[in-house]
C-alpha positions in Angstrom: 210.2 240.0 91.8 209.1 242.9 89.7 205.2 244.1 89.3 204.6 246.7 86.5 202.1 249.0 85.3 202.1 251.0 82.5 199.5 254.3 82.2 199.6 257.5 79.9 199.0 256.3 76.5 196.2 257.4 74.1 195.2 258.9 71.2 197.3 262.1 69.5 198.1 264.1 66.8 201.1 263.6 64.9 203.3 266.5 66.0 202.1 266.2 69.6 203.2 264.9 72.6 202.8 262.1 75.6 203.9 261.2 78.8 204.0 257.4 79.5 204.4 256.3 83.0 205.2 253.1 84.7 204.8 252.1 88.2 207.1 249.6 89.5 206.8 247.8 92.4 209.4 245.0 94.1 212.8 245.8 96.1 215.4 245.1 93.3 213.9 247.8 90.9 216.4 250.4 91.9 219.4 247.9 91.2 218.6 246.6 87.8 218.1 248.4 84.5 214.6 249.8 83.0 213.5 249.7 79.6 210.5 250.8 77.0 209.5 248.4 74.6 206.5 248.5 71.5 205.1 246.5 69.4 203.0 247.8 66.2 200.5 245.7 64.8 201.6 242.7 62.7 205.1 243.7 63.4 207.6 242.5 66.5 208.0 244.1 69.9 211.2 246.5 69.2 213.5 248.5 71.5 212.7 252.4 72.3 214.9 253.3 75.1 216.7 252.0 78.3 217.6 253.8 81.3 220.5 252.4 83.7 219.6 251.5 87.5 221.5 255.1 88.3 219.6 256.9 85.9 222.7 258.7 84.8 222.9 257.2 81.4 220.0 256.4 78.8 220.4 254.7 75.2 217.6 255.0 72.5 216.6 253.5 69.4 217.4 255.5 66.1 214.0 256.0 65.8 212.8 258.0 68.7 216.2 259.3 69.4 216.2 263.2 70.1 212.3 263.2 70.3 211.6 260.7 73.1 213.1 261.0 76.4 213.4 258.1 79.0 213.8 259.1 82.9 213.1 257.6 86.5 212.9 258.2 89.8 214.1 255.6 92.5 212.6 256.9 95.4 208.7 257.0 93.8 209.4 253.9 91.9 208.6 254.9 88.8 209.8 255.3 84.8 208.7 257.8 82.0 208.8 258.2 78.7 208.4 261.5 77.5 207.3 261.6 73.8 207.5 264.3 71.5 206.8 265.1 68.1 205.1 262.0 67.9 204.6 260.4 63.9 202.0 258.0 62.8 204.4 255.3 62.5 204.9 255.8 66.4 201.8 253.8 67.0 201.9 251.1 69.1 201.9 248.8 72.4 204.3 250.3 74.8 205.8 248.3 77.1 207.5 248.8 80.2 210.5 246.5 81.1 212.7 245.3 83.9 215.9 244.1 83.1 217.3 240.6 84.7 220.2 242.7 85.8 222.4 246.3 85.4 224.3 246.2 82.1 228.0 246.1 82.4 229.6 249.5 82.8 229.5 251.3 79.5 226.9 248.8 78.1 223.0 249.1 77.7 220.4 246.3 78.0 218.5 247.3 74.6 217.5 243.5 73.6 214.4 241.7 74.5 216.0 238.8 76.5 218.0 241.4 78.6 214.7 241.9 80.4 212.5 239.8 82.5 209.7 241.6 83.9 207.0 243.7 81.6 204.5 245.7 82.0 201.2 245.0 80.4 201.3 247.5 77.7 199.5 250.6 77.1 198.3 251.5 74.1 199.6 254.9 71.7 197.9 256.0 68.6 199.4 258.6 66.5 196.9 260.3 64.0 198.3 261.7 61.3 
């Protein structure tokens, strides 16, 4: 069992930046994969980034890929998402994510039903 809570998300300019956090609790967090989700209004939840239960490999979506940054920290329990240059069309829901299990070596749990546990969502708004 996974418990997780999002926190960090407002209201920004476009061309600014945001730190999302998310607090896990639960002894299998450090063994399974972590993921950030969104979901923009009228539209369907979509993959941002993953990180692997290591942290020593991340995978993003072509959309936030060299201005968003996914990290954690095993120890505190914890997963960020560090956003810069944000754009309008960067407004969302963010979730956070647990994944059922670890992606196979080489592999990334990007899809929806890779994960199991999520967050309840913090909101982001990009002005533009």
């Amino acid at each position: 069992q996974v418990q997780l809570v999002e926190s960090g998300g407002g209201l920004v300019q476009a061309g600014g930046s945001l730190r999302l956090h998310c607090a896990a609790s639960g002894r299998t967090f450090s063994s399974v994969d972590m993921g950030w989700f969104r979901q923009a209004p009228g539209k369907e939840r979509e993959f941002v980034a993953t990180i692997i239960w290591s942290g020593r490999s991340t995978f993003y979506s072509d959309a936030v890929k060299g201005r968003f940054t996914i990290s954690r920290d095993n120890i505190k329990g914890t997963v960020s998402l560090q956003m810069n240059s944000l754009k309008p069309e960067d407004t969302a829901v963010y979730y956070c994510a647990a994944a059922r299990r670890t992606a196979a070596p080489g592999g990334f749990s990007y899809r929806n039903h890779d994960y199991n546990y999520w967050g309840q969502g913090t909101q982001v708004i990009v002005s533009s």
